[in-house]
DSSP file (Angstrom, degrees, kcal/mol; ACC not computed):
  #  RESIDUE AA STRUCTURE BP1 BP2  ACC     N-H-->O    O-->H-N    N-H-->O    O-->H-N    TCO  KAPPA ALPHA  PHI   PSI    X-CA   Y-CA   Z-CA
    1    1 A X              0   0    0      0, 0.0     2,-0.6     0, 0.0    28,-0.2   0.000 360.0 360.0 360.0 150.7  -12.4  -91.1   57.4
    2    2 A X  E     -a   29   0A   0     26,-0.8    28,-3.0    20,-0.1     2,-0.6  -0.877 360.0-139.8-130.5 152.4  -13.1  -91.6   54.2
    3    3 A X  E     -a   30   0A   0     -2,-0.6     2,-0.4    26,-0.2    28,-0.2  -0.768  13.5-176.0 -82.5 114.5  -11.1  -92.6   50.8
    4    4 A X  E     -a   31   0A   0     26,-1.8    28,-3.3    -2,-0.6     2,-1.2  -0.937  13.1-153.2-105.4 127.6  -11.5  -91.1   47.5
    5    5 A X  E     -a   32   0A   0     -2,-0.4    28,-0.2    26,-0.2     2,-0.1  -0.864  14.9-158.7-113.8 124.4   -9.6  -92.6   44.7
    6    6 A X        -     0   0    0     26,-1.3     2,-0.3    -2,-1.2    28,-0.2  -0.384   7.6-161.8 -63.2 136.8   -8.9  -90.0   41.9
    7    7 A X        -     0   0    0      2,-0.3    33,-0.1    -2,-0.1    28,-0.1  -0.910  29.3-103.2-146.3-157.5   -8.2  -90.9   39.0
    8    8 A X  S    S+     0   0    0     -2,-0.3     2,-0.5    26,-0.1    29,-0.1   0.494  89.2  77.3-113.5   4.2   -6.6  -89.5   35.8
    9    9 A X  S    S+     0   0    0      2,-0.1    -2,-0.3    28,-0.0     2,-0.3  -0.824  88.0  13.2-104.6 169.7   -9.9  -88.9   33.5
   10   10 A X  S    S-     0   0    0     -2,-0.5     2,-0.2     3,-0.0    30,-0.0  -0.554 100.6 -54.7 100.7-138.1  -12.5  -85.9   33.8
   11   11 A X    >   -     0   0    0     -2,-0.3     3,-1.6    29,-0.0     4,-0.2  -0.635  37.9-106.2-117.6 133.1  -11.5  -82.8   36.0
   12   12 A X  G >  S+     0   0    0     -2,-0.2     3,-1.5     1,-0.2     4,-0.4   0.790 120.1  72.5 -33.2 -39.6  -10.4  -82.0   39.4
   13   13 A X  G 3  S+     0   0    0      1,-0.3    -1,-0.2     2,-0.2     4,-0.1   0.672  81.6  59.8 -23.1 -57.1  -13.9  -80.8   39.2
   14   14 A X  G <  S+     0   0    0     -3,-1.6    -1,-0.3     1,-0.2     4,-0.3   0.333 103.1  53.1 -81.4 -11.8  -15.4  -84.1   39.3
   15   15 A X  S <> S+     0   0    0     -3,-1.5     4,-2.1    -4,-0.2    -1,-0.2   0.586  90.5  80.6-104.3 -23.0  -13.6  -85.0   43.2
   16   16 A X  T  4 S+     0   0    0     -4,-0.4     4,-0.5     2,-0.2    -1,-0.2   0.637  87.4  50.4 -90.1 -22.4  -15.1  -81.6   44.9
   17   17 A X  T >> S+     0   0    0      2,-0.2     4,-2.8     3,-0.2     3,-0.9   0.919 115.5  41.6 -96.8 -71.8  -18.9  -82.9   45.7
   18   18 A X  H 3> S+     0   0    0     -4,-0.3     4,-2.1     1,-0.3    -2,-0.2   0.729 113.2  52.0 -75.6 -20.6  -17.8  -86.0   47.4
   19   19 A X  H 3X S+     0   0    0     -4,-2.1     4,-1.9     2,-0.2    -1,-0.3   0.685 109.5  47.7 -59.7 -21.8  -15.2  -84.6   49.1
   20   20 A X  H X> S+     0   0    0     -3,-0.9     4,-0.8    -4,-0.5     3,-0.5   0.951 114.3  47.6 -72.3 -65.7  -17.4  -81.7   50.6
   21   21 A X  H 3X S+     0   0    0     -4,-2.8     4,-1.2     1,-0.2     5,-0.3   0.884 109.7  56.6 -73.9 -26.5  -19.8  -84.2   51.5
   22   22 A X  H 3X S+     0   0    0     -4,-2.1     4,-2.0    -5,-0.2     6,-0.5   0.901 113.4  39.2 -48.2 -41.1  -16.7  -86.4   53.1
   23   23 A X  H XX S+     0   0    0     -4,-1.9     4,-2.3    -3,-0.5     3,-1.6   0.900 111.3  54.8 -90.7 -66.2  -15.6  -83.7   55.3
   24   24 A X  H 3< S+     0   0    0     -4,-0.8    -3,-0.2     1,-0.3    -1,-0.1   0.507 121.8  39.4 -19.0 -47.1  -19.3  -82.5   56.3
   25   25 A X  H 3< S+     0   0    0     -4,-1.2    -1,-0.3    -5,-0.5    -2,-0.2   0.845 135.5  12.4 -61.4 -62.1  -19.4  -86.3   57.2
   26   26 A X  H << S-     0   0    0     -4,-2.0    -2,-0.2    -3,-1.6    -3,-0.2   0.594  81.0-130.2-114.8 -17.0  -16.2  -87.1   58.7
   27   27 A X  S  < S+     0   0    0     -4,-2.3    58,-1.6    -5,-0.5     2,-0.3   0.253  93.5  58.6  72.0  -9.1  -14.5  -83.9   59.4
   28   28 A X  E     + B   0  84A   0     -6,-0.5   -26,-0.8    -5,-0.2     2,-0.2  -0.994  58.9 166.9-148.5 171.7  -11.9  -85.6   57.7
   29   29 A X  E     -aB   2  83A   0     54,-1.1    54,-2.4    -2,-0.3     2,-0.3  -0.962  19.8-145.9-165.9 157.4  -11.2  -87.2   54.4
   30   30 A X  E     -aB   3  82A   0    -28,-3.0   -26,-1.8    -2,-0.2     2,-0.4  -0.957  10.5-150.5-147.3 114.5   -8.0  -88.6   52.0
   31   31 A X  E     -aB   4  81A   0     50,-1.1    50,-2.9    -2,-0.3     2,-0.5  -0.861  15.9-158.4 -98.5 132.8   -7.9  -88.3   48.1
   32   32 A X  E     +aB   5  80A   0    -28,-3.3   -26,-1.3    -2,-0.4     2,-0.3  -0.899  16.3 176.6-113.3 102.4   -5.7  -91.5   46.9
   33   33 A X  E     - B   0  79A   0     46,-2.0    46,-1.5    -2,-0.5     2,-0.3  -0.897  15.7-163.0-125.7 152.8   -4.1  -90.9   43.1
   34   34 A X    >   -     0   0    0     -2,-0.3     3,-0.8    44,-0.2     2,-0.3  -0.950  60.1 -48.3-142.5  95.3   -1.9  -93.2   41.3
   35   35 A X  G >  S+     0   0    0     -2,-0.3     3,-1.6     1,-0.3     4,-0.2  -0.600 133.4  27.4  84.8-113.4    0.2  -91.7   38.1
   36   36 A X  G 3  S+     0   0    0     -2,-0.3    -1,-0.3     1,-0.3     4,-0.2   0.434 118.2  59.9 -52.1 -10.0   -2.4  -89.8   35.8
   37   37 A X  G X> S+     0   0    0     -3,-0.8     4,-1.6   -31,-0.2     3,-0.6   0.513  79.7  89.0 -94.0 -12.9   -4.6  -89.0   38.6
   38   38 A X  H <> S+     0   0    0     -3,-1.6     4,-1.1     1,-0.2     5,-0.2   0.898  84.3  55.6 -52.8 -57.3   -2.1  -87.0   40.6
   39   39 A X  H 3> S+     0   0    0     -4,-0.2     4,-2.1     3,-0.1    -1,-0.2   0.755 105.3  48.1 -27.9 -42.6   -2.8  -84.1   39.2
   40   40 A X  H <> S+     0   0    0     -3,-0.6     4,-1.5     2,-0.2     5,-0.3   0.995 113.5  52.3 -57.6 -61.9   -6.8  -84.3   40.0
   41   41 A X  H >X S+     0   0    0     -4,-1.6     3,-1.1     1,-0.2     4,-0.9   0.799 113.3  44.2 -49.4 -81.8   -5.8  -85.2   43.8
   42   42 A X  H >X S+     0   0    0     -4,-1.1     4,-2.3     1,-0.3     3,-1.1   0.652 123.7  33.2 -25.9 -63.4   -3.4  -82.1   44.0
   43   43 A X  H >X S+     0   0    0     -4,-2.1     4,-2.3     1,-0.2     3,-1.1   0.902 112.8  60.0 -72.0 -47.1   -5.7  -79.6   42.4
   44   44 A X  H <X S+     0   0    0     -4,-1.5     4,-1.6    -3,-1.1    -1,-0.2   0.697 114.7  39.0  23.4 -60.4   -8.9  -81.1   43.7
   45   45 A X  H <X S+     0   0    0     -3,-1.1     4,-2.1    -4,-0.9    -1,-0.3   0.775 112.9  53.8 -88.7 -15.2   -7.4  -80.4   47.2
   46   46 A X  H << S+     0   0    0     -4,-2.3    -2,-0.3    -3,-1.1    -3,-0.2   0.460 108.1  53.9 -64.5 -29.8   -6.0  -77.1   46.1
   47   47 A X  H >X S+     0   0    0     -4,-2.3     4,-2.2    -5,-0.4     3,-1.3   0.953 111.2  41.8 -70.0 -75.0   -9.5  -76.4   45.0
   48   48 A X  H ><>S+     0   0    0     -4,-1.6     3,-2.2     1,-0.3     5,-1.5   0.954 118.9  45.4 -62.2 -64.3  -11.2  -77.3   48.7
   49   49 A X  T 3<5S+     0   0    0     -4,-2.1    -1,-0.3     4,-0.2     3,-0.3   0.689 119.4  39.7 -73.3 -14.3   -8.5  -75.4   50.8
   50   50 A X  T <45S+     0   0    0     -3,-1.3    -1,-0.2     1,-0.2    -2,-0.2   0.646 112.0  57.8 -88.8 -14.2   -8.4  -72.2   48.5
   51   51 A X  T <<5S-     0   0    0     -4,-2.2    -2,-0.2    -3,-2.2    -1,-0.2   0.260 116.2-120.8-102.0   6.3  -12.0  -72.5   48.3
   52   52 A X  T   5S+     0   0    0     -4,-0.3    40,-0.4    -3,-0.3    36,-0.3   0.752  89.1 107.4  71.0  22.2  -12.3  -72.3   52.6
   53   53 A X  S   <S-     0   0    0     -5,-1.5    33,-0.6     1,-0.3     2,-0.4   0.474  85.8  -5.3-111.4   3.0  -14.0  -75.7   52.7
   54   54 A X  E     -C   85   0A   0     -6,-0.5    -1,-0.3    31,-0.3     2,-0.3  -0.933  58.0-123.4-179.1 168.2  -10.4  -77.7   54.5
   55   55 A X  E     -C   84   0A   0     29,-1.1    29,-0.6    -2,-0.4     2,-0.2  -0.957  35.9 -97.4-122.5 135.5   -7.1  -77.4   55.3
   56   56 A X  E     +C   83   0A   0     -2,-0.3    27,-0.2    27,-0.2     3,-0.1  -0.349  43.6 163.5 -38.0  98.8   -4.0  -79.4   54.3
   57   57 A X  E    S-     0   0A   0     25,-2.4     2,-0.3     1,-0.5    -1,-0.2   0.841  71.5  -8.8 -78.6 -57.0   -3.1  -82.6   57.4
   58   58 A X  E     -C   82   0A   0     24,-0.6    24,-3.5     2,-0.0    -1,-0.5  -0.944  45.4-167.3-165.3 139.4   -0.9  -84.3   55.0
   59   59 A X  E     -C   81   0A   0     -2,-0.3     2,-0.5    22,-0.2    22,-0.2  -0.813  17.1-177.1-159.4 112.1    0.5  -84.9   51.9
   60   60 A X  E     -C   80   0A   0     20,-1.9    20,-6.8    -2,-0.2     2,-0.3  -0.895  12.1-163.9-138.9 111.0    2.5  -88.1   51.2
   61   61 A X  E     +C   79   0A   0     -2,-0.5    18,-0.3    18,-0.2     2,-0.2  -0.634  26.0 172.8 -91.9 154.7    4.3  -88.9   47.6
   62   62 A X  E     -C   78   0A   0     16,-1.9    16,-2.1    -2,-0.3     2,-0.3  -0.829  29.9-137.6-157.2 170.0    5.2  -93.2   47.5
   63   63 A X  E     -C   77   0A   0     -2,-0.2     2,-0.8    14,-0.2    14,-0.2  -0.930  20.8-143.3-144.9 128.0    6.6  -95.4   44.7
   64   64 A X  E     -C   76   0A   0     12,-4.8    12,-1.9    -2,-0.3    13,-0.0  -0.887  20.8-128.2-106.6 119.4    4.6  -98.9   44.5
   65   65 A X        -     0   0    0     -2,-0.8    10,-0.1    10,-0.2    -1,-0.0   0.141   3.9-141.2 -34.2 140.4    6.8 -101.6   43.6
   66   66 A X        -     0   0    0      2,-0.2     2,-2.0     1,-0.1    -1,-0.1   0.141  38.5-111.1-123.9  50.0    6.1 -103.6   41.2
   67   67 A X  S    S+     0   0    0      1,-0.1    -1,-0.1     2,-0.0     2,-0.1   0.010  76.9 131.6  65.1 -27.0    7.4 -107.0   42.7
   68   68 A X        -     0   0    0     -2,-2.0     2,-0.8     1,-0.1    -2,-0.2  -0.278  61.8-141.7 -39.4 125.7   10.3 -107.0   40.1
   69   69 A X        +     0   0    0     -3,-0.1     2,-0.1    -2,-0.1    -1,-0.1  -0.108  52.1 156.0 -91.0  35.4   13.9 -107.6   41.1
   70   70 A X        -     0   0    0     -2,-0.8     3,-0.3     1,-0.1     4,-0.1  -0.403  47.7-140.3 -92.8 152.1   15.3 -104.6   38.2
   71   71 A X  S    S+     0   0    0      1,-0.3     2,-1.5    -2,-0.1    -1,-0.1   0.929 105.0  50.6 -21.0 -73.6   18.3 -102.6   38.0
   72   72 A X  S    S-     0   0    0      2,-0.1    -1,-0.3     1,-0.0    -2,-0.1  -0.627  89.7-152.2-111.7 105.3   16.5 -100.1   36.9
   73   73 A X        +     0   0    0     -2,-1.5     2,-0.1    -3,-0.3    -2,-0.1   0.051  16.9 176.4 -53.5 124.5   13.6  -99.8   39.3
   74   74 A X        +     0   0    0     -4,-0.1     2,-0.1     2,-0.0    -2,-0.1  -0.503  13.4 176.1-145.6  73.9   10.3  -98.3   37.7
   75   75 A X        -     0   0    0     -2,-0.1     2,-0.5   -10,-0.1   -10,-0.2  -0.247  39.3-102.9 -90.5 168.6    7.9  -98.3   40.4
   76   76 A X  E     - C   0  64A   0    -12,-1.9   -12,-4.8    -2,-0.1    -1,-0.1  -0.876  42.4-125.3 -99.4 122.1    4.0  -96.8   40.0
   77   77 A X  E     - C   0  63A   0     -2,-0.5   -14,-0.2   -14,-0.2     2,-0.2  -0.443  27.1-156.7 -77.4 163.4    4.1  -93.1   42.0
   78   78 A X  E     - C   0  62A   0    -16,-2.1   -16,-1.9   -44,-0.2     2,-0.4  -0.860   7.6-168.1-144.5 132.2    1.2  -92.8   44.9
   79   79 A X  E     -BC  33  61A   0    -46,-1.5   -46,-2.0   -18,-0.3     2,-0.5  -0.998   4.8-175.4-112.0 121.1    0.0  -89.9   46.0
   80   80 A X  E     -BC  32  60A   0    -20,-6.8   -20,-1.9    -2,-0.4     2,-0.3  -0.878   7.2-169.3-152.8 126.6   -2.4  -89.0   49.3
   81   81 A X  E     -BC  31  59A   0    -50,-2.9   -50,-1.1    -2,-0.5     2,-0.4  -0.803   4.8-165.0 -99.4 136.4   -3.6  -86.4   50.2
   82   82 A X  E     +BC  30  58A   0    -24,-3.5   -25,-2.4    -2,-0.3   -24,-0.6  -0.774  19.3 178.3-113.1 147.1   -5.4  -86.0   54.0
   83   83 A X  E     -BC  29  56A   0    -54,-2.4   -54,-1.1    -2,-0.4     2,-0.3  -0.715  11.3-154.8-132.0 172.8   -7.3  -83.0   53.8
   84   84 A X  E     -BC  28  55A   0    -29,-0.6   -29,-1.1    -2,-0.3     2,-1.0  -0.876  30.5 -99.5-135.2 163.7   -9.6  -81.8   57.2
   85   85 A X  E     - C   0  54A   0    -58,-1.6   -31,-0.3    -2,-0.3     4,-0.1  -0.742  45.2-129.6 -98.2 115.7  -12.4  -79.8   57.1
   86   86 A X    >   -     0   0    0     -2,-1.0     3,-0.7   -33,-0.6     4,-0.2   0.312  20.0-110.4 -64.9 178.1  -11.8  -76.0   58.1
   87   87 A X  T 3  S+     0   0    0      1,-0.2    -1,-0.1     2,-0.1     3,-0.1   0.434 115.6  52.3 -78.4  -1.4  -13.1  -73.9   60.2
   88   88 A X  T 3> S+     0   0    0    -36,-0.3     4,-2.3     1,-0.1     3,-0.4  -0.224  76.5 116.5-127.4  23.3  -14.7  -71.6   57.6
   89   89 A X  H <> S+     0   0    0     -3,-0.7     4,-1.8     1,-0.2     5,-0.2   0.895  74.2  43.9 -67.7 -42.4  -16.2  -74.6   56.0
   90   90 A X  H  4 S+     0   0    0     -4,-0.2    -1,-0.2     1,-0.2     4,-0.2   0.631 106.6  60.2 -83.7  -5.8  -19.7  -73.6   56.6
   91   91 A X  H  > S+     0   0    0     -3,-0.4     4,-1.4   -39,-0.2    -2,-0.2   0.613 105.3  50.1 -94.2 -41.1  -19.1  -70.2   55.5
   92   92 A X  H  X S+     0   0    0     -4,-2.3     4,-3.7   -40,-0.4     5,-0.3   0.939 107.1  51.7 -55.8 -65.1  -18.0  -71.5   52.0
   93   93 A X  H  X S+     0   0    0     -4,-1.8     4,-2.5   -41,-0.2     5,-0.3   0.933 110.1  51.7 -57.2 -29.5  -20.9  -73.7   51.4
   94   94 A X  H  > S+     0   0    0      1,-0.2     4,-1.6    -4,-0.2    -1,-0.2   0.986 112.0  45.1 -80.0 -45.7  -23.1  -70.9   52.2
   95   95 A X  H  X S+     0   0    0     -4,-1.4     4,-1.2     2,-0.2    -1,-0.2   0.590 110.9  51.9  43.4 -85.7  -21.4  -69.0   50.0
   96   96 A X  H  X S+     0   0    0     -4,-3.7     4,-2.8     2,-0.2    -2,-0.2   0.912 112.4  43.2 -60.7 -72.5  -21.4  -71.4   47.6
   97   97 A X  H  X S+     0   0    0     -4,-2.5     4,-1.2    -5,-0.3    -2,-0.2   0.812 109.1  61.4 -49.6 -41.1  -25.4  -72.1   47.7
   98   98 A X  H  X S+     0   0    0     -4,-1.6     4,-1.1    -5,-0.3     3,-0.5   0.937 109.5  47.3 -54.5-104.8  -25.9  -68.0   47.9
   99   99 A X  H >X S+     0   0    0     -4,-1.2     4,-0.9     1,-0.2     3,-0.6   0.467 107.8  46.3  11.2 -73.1  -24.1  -68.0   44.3
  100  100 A X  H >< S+     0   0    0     -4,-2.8     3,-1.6     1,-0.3    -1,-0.2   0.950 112.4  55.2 -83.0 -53.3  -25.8  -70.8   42.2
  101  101 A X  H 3< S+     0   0    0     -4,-1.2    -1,-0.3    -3,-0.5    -2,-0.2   0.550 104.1  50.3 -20.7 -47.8  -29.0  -69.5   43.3
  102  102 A X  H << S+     0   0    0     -4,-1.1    -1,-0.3    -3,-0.6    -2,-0.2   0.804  92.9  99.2 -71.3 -36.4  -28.4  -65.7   42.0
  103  103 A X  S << S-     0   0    0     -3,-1.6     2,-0.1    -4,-0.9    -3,-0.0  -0.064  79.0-124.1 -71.4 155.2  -27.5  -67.1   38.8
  104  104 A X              0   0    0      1,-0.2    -2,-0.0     0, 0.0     0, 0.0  -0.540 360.0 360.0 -72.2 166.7  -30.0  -67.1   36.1
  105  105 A X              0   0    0     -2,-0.1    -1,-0.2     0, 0.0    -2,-0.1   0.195 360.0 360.0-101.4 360.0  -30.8  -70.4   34.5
């Protein structure tokens, strides 16, 4: 399985290539976000599973410490998401490939 770590600049956009080619690969696959990049994971994966290429395993919020003994506790949120690759996965990408093809350049 493979790890993609998101992070908080570009687009959601920018995650969807290597994750297609992670589940194609691995049949399963985990996008890893830290603060500003939680958003990209979420939509990223919201993208693949609306888009028929996976389905939703897991989805796991954490707070990393930051080794400090404080009152008031201000840890860095963690996000991962474990995404598998659906059954209609191959049905997307063709799909998908059918599409860019028709368009004109």
């Amino acid at each position: 399985m493979d790890i993609i770590k998101v992070g908080s600049r570009g687009n959601p956009y920018n995650y969807l290539d290597e994750a297609k080619k992670s589940l194609a690969a691995n049949g399963t696959t985990e996008l890893h976000a830290l603060q500003g990049g939680i958003p990209n994971a979420v939509k990223a994966a919201d993208l693949l599973i609306n888009l028929g290429y996976a389905q939703l395993l897991k989805f796991e919020t954490s707070l990393i410490e930051d080794g400090k003994n404080n009152e008031r506790f201000a840890g860095t949120p963690k996000v991962v998401v474990r995404i598998e690759k659906a059954a209609t996965f191959e049905k997307a990408s063709t799909d998908f490939e059918n599409s860019r093809l028709a368009k004109p350049n």
